[in-house]
C-alpha positions in Angstrom: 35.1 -14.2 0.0 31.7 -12.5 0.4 29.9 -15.0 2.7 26.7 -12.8 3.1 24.5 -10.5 0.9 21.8 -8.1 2.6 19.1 -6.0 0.7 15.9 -4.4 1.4 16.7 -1.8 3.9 15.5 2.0 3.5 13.7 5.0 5.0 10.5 4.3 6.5 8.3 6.0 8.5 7.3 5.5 12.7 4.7 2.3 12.2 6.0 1.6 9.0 7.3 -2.0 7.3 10.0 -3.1 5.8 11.5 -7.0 4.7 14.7 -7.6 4.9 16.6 -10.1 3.3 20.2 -12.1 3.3 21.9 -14.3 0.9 24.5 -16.8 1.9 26.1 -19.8 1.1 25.2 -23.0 0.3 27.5 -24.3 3.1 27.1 -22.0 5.8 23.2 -22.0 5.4 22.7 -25.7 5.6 25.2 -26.2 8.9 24.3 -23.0 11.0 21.5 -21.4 13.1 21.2 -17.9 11.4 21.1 -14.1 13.3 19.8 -10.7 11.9 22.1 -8.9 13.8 21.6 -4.4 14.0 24.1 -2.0 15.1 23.3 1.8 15.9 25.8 4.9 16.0 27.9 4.5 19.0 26.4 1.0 20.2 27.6 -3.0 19.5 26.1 -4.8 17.2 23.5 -7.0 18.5 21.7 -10.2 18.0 17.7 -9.4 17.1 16.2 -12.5 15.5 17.6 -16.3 15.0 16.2 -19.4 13.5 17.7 -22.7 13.5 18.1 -25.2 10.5 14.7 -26.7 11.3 12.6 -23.0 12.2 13.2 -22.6 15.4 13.1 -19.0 16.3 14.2 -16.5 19.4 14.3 -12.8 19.2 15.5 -10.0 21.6 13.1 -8.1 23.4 13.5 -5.1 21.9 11.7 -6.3 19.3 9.4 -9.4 20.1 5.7 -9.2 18.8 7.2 -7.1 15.4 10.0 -8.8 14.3 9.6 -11.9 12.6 12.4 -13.8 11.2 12.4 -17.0 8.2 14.8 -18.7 6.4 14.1 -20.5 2.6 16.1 -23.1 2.6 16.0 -23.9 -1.1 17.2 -20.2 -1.9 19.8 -20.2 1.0 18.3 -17.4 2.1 17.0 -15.5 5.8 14.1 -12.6 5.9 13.6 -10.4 8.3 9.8 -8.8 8.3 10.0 -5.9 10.2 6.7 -4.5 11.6 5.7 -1.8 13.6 9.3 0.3 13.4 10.6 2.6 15.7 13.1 5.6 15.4 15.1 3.6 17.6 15.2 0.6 15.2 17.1 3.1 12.9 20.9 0.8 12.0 22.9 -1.1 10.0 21.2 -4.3 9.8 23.6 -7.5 9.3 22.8 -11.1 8.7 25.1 -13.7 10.0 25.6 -16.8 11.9 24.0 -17.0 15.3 26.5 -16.7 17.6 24.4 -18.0 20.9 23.3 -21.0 19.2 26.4 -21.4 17.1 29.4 -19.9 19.4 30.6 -18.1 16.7 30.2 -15.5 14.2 32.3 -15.3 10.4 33.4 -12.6 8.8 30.8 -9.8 7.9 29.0 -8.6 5.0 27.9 -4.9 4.6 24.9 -4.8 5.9 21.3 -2.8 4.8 20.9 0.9 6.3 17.4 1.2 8.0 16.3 4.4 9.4 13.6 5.1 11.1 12.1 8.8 10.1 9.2 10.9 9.7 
């Protein structure tokens, strides 16, 4: 059962944009707090960006100030505008539930390849 749809990832250059965005359902997207999550060759896959049922948000360091993550609730659907990119922003970028908030994660979708290039 695919639980989570992501799109909009690409190759973009240094200072570049890109919006990503993740489908889920109905369900899930009305109970949980909900993570962009990114995971580079070799490294775990780590929480970037969350945002609560009601818009509260929290993002890692690594990318506070250029990051900005939103959810539409009426489309069950979480964005993640991503400013100012870095090589080192170059992953897979995943959508799931947030697991700091939540205490849990569910099963994965396949993510959105962004790399970071000039």
């Amino acid at each position: 059962q695919v639980q989570f749809v992501e799109s909009g990832g690409g190759l973009v250059q240094p200072g570049g944009s890109l919006r990503l965005s993740c489908a889920a359902s109905e369900r899930i997207f009305s109970i949980y707090a909900m993570g962009w999550y990114r995971q580079a060759p070799g490294k775990q896959r780590d929480l970037v960006a969350g945002i609560t049922t009601r818009g509260s948000t929290n993002y890692a360091d690594s990318v506070k100030g250029r990051f900005t993550i939103s959810r539409d609730n009426a489309k069950n659907t979480v964005y993640l505008q991503m400013n100012s990119l870095k090589p080192e922003d170059t992953a897979v970028y995943y959508c799931n539930v947030d697991r700091l908030r939540s205490g849990i994660v569910l099963s994965w979708g396949q993510g959105t390849q962004v790399t970071v290039s000039s």
